[in-house]
Structures are given as structure tokens and as C-alpha cells.
N, C-alpha and C positions, 0 to 999 in steps of 0.2 A: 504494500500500500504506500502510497507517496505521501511526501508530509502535507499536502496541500490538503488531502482526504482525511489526513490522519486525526487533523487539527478539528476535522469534525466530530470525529469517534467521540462514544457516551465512555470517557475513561476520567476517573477523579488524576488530580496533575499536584501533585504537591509544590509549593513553592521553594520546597529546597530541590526539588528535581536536576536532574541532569540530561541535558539532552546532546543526542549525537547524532548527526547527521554525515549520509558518505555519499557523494556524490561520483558516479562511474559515468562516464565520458570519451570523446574522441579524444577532448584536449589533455586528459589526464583525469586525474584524480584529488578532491579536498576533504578538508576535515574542519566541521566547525563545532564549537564550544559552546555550549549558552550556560551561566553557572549563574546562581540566581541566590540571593542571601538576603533574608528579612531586614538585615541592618544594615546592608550597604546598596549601593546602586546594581544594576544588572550590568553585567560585561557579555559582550559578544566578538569573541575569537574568531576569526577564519584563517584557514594554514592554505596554501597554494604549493605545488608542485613549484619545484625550479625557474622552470619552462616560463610560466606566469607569474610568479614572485616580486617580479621584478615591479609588475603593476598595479597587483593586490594584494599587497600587504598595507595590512592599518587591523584598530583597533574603535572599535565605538562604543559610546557609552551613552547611556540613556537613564533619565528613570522607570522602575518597573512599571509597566503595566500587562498587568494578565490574561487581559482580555484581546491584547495584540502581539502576543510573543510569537503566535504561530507566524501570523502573517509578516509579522518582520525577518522571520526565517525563510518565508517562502520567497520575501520582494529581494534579500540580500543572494538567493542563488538566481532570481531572473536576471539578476544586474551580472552578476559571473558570466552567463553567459546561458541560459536556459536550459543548462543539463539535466540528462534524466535523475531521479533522484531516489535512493532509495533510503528510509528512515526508520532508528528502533530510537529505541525510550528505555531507558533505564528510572525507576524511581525511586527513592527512598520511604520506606515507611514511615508516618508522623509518627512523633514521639509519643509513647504510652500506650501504642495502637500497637501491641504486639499477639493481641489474641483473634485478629480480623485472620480467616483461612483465605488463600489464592483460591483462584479458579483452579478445579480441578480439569485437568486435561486428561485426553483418551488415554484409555490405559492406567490411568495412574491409580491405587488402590484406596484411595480416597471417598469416601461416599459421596455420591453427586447431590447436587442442591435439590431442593424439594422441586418438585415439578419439572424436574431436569429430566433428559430421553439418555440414557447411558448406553454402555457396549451391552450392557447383560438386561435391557429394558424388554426387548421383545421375547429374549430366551425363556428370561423369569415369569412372563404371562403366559407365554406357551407351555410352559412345564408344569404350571398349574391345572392347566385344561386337558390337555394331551392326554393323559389318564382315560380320563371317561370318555372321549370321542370313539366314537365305535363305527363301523364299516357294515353298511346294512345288504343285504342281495336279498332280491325275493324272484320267485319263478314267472315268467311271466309267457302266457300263452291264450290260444284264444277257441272256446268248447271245451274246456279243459284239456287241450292239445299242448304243452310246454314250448316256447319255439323259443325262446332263450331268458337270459334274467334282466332285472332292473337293478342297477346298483347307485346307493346314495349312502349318505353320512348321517348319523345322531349323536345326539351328547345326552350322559347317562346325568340325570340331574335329580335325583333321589337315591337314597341305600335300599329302596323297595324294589329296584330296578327300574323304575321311569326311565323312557327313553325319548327325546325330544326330537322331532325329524320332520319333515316336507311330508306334504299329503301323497303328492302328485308321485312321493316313492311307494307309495305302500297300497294306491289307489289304482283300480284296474277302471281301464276307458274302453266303452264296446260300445260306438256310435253313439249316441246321444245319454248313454246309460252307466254307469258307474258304480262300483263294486269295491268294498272294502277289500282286500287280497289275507288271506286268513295267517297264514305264517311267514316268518321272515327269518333269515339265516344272519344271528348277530356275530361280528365276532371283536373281541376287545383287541387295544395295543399288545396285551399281552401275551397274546398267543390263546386267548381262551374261547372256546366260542358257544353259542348259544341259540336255542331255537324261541325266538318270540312271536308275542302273540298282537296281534295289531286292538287296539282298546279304541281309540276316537280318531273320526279326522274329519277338518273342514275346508271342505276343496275351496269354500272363499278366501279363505286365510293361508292357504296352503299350510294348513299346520296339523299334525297329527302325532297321538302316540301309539308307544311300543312298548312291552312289559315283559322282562322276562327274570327270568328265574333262578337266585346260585345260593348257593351253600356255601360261600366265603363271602367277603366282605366286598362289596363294587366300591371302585372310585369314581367319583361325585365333583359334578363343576357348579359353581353358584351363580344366580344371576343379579347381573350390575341393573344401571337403569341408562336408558335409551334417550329420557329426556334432558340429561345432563352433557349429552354427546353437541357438539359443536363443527360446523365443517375444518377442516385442519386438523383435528382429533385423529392421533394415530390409531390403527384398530390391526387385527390379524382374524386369515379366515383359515379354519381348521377343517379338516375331513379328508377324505381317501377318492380324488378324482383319478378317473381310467383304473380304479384299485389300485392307487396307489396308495398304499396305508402310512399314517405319521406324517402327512404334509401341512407344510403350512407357509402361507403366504403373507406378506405384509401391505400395507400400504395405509390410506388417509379417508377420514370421511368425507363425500365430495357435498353429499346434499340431508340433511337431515329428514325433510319432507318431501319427496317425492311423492305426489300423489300417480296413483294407476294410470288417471287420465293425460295426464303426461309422456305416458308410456301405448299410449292408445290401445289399453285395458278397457274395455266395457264392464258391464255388471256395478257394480256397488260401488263407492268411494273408497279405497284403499292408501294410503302411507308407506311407502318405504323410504331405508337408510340407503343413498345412495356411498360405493364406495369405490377404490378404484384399485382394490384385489383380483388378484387372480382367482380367477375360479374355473372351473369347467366340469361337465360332465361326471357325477360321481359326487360333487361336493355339495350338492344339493341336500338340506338337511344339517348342514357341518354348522357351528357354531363361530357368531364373530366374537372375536372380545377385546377386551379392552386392556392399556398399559397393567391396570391394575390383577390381569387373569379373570376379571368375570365378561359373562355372556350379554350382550348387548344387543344383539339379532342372531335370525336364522339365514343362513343364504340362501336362497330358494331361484336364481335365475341371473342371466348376466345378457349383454345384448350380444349378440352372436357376430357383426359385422363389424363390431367394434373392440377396441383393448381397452381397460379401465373401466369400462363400464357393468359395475357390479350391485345387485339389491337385495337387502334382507328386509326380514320381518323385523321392525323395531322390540324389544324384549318386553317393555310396556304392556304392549300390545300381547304379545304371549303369555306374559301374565293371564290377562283378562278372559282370553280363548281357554287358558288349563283353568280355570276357575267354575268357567259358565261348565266346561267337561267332569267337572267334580258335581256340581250341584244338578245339571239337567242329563247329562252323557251328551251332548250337543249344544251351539253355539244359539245364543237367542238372540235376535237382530231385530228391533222395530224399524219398521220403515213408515214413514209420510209419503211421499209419491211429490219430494221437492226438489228441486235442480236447482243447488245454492253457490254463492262464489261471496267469499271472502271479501273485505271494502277496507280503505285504505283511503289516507286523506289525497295521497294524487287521484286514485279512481271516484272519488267522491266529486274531488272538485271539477272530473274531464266529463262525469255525468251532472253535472250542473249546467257545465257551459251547453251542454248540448241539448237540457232539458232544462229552463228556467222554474218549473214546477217539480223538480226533485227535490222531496223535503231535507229540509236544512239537518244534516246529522251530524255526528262525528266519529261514529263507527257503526256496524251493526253488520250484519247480511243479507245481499241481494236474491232475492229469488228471482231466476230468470225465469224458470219455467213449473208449472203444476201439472202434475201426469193428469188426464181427466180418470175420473171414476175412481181417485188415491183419496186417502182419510185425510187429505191435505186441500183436496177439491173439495169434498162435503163440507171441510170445516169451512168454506169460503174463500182461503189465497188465492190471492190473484197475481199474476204474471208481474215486474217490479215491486210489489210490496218489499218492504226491509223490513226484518227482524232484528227489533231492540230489547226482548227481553223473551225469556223461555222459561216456565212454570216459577215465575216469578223473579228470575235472576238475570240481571241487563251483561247481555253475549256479543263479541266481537269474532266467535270464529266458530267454523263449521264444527271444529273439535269438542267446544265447549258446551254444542248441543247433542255428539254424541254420546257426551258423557255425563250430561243430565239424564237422556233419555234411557241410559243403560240400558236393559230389558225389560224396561216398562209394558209389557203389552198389554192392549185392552183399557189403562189406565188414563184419563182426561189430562192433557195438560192445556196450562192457560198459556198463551201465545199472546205479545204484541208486539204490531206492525204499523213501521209509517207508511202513508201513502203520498201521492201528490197533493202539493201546498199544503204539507204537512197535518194532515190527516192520519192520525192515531185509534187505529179498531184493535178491539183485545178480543183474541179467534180461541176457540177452544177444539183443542184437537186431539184423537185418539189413535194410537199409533196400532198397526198393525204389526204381525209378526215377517219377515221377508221372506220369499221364495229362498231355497239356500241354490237355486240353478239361474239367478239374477246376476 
């Protein structure tokens, strides 16, 4: 780095510092001095080769000021003659300050700072998880004719055997018809293997489990949380792609919320973690996790035409799906029959100018469209109504309604909507339960 740049770097500069500067050149080679002492003035040295000695030799003196010593180093080498420049820093620690640590650099045996990425950062979350990731095959054939198998990844995330995986591994598809697949061929990292038994799955969520059975002890991964993930968040994806057993890949969170529609997904609104791992074939089901070794998503799909582009189930949301599978053995989904979009003060203010009777808001959600004949038409919406508040509680995002509504079905709630020239109607509405083939 040159001293020009260097002078910007975020580095504290003690005023007893010493600074040295070496400049390499056609003309030669100099050496300069800056030696700086609270009680006296600053002096600035430069040494000249032979060759130019003759011309620049001197010495100057100045009073300190600290907020120009860079720049007087850089104006005294442009007057030399603009050589390239290359510069280090030596400092002196203040006095008393003998218990501050350096930065620790690669390698060195030092523990890194909190929230630091170290050499042993990714190994240490992997070796957490790696245990319970298991390599799932199940048979796959069609009349009960075998024509070959389906291979995907799970992570064993209870000592009962729970096994966490992707639907679409364990689900058979026969034209428009779909079939839970009865047993699955587990086998762990360690050589052990096992015949499980397929328990739930929700081909909206692509999420389903696997249960099987041992007389030792299983190894168990835990789950983080999804909502605390940030894009830049390192992550790692785990599973056994092409069977390859014990892989793992690294990489970053690109998109926290990716919804399906984005991905020109039909059926239902959905959310993924968008990342920019490796995956492929096989790791379907594998577990993402996080610096810390917990589970954060499922991987369930990547785009095929593209590199980097990878999506899990956020773990949140996993949550909620093994929950509804404990209380119901299936996923319960109210649906309205609304086609809603998120508002925002630029898209507020671009449907104003274009609609001078768009009520005056400052958040809510748009409903663009009402299905006819949905529990959202009987209740009355209409096409532009905004929703500012949902069984009582003022909402700015589609999330926030589905997670009042949790699995309310058949249950009234009270809905209010502005309208044009701000017109306020309070809708009462009863959700139905959804198609699970929506």
C-alpha cells in the first residue's frame, strides 16, 4: 500500500511514532525520517543517494501538526521526483498500555476476536454437524417395478432418531398423484446404516421426516435461527451429493427472503434463504449452518443454469412445519383467496402520483387482486384496498399476517382497510383451510 492510501487506513498513530519511508526508483533509492516528540518540534530527514545528494540535501522543521504529517510526506516525495513508493510504520506502544493484544494474524495460536472468521471457523461448525448428517436412498420405480433409486441428504436432529430431509426425496410422483414412499435406506458418517420409516411430509414446504431406529446413542445437530441470518453471513451446506458422503461446501448468504415468486414458483407464497453454495444433486435435504454449527435451512434446490445460485428452507420456518406435524401429523394453512404485495414509502409515494385518490398511508399492504368465490370475496375486498391492521394489530408485511393467522381455520378475524380518499371499512373474515396441491 503507498503512503498516500496508507494515510487513510483506520490505524490509531501514536505521536511518539516513527515513521519510514523507502522509496524504489529508476533514479535510485531514499530514506526518510519523521521522528516526532511531544516537547520538541517535529524534524523531517531525507537521505539521497550520491547521484542526487548533491541537490537534496536539507533538513526542515516545522511545528507538529497531526492532522498533516501524512500529507507532508507524500508533497516532500512528489517534489523528489514522483517515485513509486513503498511504506511501513513502525509504532511505539503508549505508555501504561501494555495489556492492549495485536491483531492476531493467520496462523498464529492466539484466539481470534469475537466475531472474527478464523482458519479453524468453518472446520469447527462442520464438525459439529457432520455427525448427524446422514445419506438417505430410497427405491424408486413405477407399478411397483424398481427402475432405480433416489438419493438425498438429512440431518438427525433428535436422540429418538428424527431425521430432517426434503419431501421431494422420500415422495413418489405418478402424474398428477403423489405417494409417501414407505422405507428409506439410512446410512450415518459412520459407517452405520439403517432402514427408516418415512412419518410426515409437505410437498409445499418440501419438508418431511424420517424415523428410524438404534440401540446406541445417535449424534444430534441443533437448530440456530434463520431470522438473525443477514446477506454476507457466512453459512456451509452439508450432505452427500452424487453419494458423495462427508461433503461440505462453503460460501455466503446472498438473499435472506427470497420469495417463490421470484423464482417463478406458482402455488402458495413461499420464502427462501438465498445462498451461493455449492450444491447439486444428492444434497437435497443436507443441512445449512451457520459459523456457530447450528442448522439455519434445508437445501432443497439450486438453479440449474446457473453457479451460486442456491435455496433452503429458512429453519424458522421448519420449526413451525415439525410443530403443526406433532400436533395435527400435517401442515394446516389458512388461506383468504388475496394476492398481497408489501408497501414501502417509494411505492407509496409512485402510487400516489399516479393515483391522486390513494389514501394517505405510511405503511400497510396492497391487495392487488381477490380470487372470486375466496373467504376474502364474501368478506367484501376489493381489488386496491390496503390492509392496516389484522385481528386487531396495525401490519406492514405479508409475514406479519401469516403469522397472526397461524392455523386459524374457520375462526373470524377482524380486518381493516383503507380505501380511496381514505376511506376506512373494518371487513370480517374467515379463513379457510388450503388445498395442500395449490
Amino acid at each position: 500500500m503507498c503512503s498516500f492510501c496508507q494515510r487513510n487506513a483506520s490505524v490509531s498513530c501514536s505521536r511518539s511514532s516513527l515513521i519510514r519511508i523507502v522509496s524504489i526508483g529508476t533514479a535510485g533509492s531514499g530514506l526518510l525520517y519523521w521522528n516526532t516528540n511531544p516537547d520538541s518540534e517535529t524534524t523531517v530527514k531525507l537521505s539521497i543517494p550520491v547521484p542526487l545528494r548533491e541537490h537534496l540535501s536539507f533538513q526542515w522543521r516545522r511545528p507538529f501538526l497531526s492532522s498533516y504529517h501524512w500529507e507532508i510526506v507524500y508533497v516532500l516525495y512528489a517534489f523528489v521526483g514522483n517515485l513509486p513508493l513503498f511504506s511501513s510504520r513502525v509504532s511505539a506502544a503508549p505508555a501504561g498500555d501494555t495489556t492492549k493484544e495485536a491483531p492476531v494474524a493467520v496462523g498464529d495460536d492466539k484466539k481470534p476476536c469475537c466475531g472474527c472468521l478464523s482458519r479453524d471457523s468453518i472446520a469447527n461448525a462442520a464438525a459439529k454437524v457432520g455427525p448427524a448428517v446422514v445419506n438417505l436412498s430410497v427405491p424408486q420405480g413405477i407399478y411397483g417395478i424398481t427402475t432405480g433409486r433416489s438419493i438425498g441428504s438429512g440431518t438427525i436432529i433428535d436422540a429418538d432418531g428424527t431425521i430432517l430431509t426434503c419431501a421431494h426425496v422420500v415422495v413418489e410422483f405418478q402424474g398428477m398423484r403423489s405417494t409417501i414412499k414407505g422405507k428409506v435406506d439410512v446410512t450415518l458418517q459412520d459407517g452405520r446404516t439403517f432402514e427408516g420409516t418415512v412419518v410426515n411430509a409437505d410437498l409445499h414446504s418440501d419438508i418431511a421426516i424420517v424415523k428410524i431406529k438404534s440401540k446406541t446413542p445417535l449424534p444430534t445437530a441443533k437448530f440456530g435461527s434463520s431470522s438473525n441470518l443477514r446477506p454476507g453471513d457466512w453459512v456451509i451446506a452439508m450432505g452427500c451429493p452424487l453419494s458423495l458422503q462427508n461433503t461440505i461446501t462453503a460460501g455466503i448468504v446472498s438473499c435472506v427472503d427470497r420469495k417463490s415468486s421470484d423464482l417463478g414458483l406458482g402455488g402458495m407464497r413461499r420464502e427462501y434463504l438465498q445462498t451461493d453454495c455449492a450444491i447439486n444433486a444428492g444434497n437435497s435435504g443436507g443441512p445449512l449452518v451457520n459459523i456457530d454449527g447450528e442448522i439455519v435451512g434445508v437445501n432443497i434446490m439450486k438453479v440449474v443454469a446457473a453457479d451460486g445460485l442456491s435455496f433452503a428452507v429458512p429453519v424458522d420456518s421448519v420449526s413451525k412445519i415439525i410443530e403443526h406435524f406433532k400436533n395435527s401429523g400435517r401442515v394446516i394453512r389458512p388461506w383468504l383467496g388475496l394476492k398481497m404485495l408489501d408497501l414501502n414509502e417509494m411505492i407509496i409515494a409512485q402510487l400516489r402520483e399516479r393515483d391522486a385518490k390513494f389514501p394517505k398511508i405510511e405503511k400497510g399492504i396492497l391487495v392487488p387482486m381477490v380470487t372470486p368465490g375466496s373467504p376474502a370475496d364474501l368478506a367484501g375486498f376489493r381489488p386496491s384496498d390496503v390492509v392496516v391492521e389484522f385481528d386487531g394489530k396495525p401490519v406492514e408485511s405479508i409475514k406479519e399476517i401469516v403469522e397472526i393467522m397461524d392455523d386459524r381455520i374457520g375462526k373470524p378475524l377482524k380486518v381493516v382497510v383503507k380505501r380511496a380518499n381514505d376511506e376506512e371499512v373494518m371487513l370480517t373474515v374467515i379463513p379457510e383451510e388450503a388445498n395442500p396441491d395449490m
